[in-house]
Backbone as a chain_set.jsonl record, in Angstrom:
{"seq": "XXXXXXXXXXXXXXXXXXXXXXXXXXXXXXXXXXXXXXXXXXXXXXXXXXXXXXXXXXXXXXXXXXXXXXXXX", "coords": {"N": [[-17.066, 2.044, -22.358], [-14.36, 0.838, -23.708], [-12.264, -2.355, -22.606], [-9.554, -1.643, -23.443], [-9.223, 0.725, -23.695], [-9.919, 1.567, -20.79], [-7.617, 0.637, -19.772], [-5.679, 1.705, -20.931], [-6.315, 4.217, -19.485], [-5.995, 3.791, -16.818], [-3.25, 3.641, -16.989], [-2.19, 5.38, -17.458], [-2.187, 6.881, -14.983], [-0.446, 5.819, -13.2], [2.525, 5.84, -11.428], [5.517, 6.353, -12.248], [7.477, 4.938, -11.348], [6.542, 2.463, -10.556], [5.422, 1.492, -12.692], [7.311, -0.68, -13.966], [6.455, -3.286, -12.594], [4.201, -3.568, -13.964], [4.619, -3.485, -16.445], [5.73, -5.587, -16.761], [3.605, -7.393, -16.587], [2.261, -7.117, -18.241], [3.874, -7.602, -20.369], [3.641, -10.618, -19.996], [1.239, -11.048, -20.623], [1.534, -11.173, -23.371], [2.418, -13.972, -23.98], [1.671, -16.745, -25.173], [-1.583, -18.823, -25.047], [-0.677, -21.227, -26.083], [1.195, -21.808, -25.681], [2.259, -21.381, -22.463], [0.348, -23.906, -22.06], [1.712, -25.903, -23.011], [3.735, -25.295, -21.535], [3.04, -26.601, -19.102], [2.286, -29.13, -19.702], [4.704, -30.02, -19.736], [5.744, -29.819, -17.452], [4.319, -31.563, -16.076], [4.944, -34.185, -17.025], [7.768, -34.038, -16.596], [7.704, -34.393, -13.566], [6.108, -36.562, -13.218], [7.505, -38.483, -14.043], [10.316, -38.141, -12.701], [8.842, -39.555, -10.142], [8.361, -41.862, -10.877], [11.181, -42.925, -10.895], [11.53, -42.716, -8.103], [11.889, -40.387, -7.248], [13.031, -38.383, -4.111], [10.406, -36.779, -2.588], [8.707, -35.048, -0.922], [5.469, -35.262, 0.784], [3.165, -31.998, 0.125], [1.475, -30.654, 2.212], [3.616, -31.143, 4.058], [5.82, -29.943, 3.27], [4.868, -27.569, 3.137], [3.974, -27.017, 5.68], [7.05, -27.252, 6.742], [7.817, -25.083, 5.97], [6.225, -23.147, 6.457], [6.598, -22.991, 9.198], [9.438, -22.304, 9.43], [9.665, -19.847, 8.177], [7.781, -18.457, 9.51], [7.391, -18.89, 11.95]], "CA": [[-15.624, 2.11, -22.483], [-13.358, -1.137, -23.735], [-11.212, -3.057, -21.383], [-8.277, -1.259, -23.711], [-9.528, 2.378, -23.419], [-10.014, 1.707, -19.675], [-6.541, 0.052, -19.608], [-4.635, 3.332, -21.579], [-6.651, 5.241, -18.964], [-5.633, 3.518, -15.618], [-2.277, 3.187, -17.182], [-1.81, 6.959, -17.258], [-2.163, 7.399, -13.801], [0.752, 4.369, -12.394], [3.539, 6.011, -11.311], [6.771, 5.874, -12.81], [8.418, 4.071, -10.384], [5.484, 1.294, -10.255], [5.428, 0.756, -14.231], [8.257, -2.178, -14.436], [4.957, -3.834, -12.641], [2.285, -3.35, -15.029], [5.285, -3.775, -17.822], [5.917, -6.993, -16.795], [2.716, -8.419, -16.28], [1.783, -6.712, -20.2], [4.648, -9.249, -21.445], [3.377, -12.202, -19.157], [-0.304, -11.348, -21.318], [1.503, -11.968, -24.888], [2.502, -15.458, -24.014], [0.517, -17.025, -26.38], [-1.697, -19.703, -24.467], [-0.12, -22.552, -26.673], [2.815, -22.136, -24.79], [1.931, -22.448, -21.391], [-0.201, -25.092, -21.987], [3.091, -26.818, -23.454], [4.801, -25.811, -20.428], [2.609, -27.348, -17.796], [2.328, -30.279, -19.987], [6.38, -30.706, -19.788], [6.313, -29.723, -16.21], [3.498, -32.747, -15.554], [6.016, -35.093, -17.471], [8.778, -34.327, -15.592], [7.008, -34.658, -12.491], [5.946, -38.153, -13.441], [8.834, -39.183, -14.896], [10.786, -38.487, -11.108], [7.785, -40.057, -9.525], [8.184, -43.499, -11.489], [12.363, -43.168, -10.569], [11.551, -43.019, -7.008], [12.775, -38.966, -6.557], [13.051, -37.944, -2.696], [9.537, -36.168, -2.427], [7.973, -35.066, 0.004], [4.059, -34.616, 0.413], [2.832, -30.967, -0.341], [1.298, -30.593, 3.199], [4.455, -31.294, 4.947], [6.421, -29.276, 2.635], [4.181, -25.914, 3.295], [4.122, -26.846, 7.207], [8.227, -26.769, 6.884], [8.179, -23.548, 5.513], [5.321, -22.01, 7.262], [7.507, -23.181, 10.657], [10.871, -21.768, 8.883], [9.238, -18.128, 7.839], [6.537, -17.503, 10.46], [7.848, -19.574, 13.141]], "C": [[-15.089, 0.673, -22.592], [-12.537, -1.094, -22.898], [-9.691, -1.793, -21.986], [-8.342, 0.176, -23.464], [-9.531, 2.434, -21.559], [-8.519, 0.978, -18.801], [-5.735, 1.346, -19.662], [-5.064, 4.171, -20.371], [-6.133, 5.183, -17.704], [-4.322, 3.714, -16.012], [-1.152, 5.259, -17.029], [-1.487, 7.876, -15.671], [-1.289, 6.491, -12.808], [1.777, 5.292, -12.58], [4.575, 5.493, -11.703], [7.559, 4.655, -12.207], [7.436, 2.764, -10.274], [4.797, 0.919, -11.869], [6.33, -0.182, -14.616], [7.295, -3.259, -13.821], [4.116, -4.318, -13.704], [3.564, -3.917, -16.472], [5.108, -5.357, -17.928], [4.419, -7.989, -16.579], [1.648, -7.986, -17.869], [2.808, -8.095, -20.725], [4.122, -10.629, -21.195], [1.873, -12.423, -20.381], [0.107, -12.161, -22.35], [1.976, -12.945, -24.722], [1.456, -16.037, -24.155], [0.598, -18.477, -25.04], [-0.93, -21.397, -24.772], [0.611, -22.733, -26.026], [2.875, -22.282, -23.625], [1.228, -23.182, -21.025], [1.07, -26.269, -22.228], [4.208, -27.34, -22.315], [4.281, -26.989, -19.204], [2.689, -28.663, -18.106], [3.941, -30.904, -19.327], [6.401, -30.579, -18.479], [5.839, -31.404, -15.552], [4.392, -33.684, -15.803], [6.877, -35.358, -16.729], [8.96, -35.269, -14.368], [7.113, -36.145, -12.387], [6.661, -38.864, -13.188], [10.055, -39.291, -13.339], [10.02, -39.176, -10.324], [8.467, -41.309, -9.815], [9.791, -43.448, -10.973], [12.784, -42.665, -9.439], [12.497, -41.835, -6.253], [12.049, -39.102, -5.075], [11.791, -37.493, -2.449], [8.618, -36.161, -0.946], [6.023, -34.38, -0.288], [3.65, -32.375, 0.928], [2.706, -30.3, 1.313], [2.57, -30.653, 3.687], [5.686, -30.109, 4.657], [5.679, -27.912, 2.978], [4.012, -26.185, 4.472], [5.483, -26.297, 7.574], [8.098, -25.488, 7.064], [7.342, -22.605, 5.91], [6.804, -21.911, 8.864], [8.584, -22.417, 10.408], [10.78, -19.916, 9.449], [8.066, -17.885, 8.439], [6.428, -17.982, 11.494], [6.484, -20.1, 13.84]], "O": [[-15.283, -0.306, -21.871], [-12.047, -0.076, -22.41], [-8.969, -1.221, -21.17], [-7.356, 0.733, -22.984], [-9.087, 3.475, -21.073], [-8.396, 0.844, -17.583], [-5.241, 1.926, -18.695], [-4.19, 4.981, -20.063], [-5.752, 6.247, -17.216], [-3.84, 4.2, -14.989], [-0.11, 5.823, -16.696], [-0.902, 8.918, -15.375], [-1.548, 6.534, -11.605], [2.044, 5.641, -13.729], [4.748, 4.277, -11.61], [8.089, 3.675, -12.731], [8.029, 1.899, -9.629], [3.83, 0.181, -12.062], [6.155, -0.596, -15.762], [7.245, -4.276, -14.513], [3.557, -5.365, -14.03], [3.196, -4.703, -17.345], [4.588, -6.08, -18.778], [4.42, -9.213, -16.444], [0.626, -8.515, -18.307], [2.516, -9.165, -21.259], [4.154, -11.569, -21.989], [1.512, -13.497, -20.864], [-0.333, -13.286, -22.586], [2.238, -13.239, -25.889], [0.442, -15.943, -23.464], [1.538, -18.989, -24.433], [-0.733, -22.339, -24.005], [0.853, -23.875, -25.638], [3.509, -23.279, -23.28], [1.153, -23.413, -19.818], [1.188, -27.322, -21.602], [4.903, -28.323, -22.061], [4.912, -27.883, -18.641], [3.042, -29.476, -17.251], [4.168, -31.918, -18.667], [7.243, -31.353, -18.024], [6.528, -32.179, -14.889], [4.815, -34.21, -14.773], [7.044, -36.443, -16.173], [9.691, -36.223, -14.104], [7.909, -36.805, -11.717], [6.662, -39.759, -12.343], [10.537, -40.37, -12.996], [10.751, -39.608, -9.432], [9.169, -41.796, -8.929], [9.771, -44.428, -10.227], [13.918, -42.206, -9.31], [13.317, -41.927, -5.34], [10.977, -39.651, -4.821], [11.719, -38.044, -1.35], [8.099, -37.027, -0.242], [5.535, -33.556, -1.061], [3.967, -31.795, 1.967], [3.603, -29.562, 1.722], [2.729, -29.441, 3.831], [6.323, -29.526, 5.535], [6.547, -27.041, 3.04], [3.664, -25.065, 4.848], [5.598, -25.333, 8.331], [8.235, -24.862, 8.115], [7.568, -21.401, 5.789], [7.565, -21.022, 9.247], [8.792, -21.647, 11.346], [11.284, -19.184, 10.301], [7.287, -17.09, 7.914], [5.456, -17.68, 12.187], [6.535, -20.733, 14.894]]}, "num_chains": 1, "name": "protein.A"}
């Protein structure tokens, strides 16, 4: 059985109410890789580009300790 025959087949059995799910993660497929390769590129840029003009940042670690402390006390 192909991935697509075994796709149509699981796809038959997702509840109505739990198909804007599966819809949305069918549209997320046809984004053609060109394009989020393009994006990450522009995101890296950005990034940089605040880096070198001395944005506020905080390190990653400290930033996911906040927010662990915030939302799980």
């Amino acid at each position: 059985m192909s991935n697509r025959e075994r796709a149509l087949e699981l796809l038959e059995q997702i509840p109505d109410d739990k198909l804007f799910y599966i819809i949305g993660i069918m549209e997320g497929a046809l984004i053609p890789d060109s394009y989020l390769d393009a994006s990450i590129d522009e995101s890296i840029a950005i990034s940089e580009k605040e880096i070198e003009e001395g944005a506020d940042l905080i390190p990653f670690d400290d930033a996911f300790a906040a927010l662990k402390e915030k939302y799980f006390g």
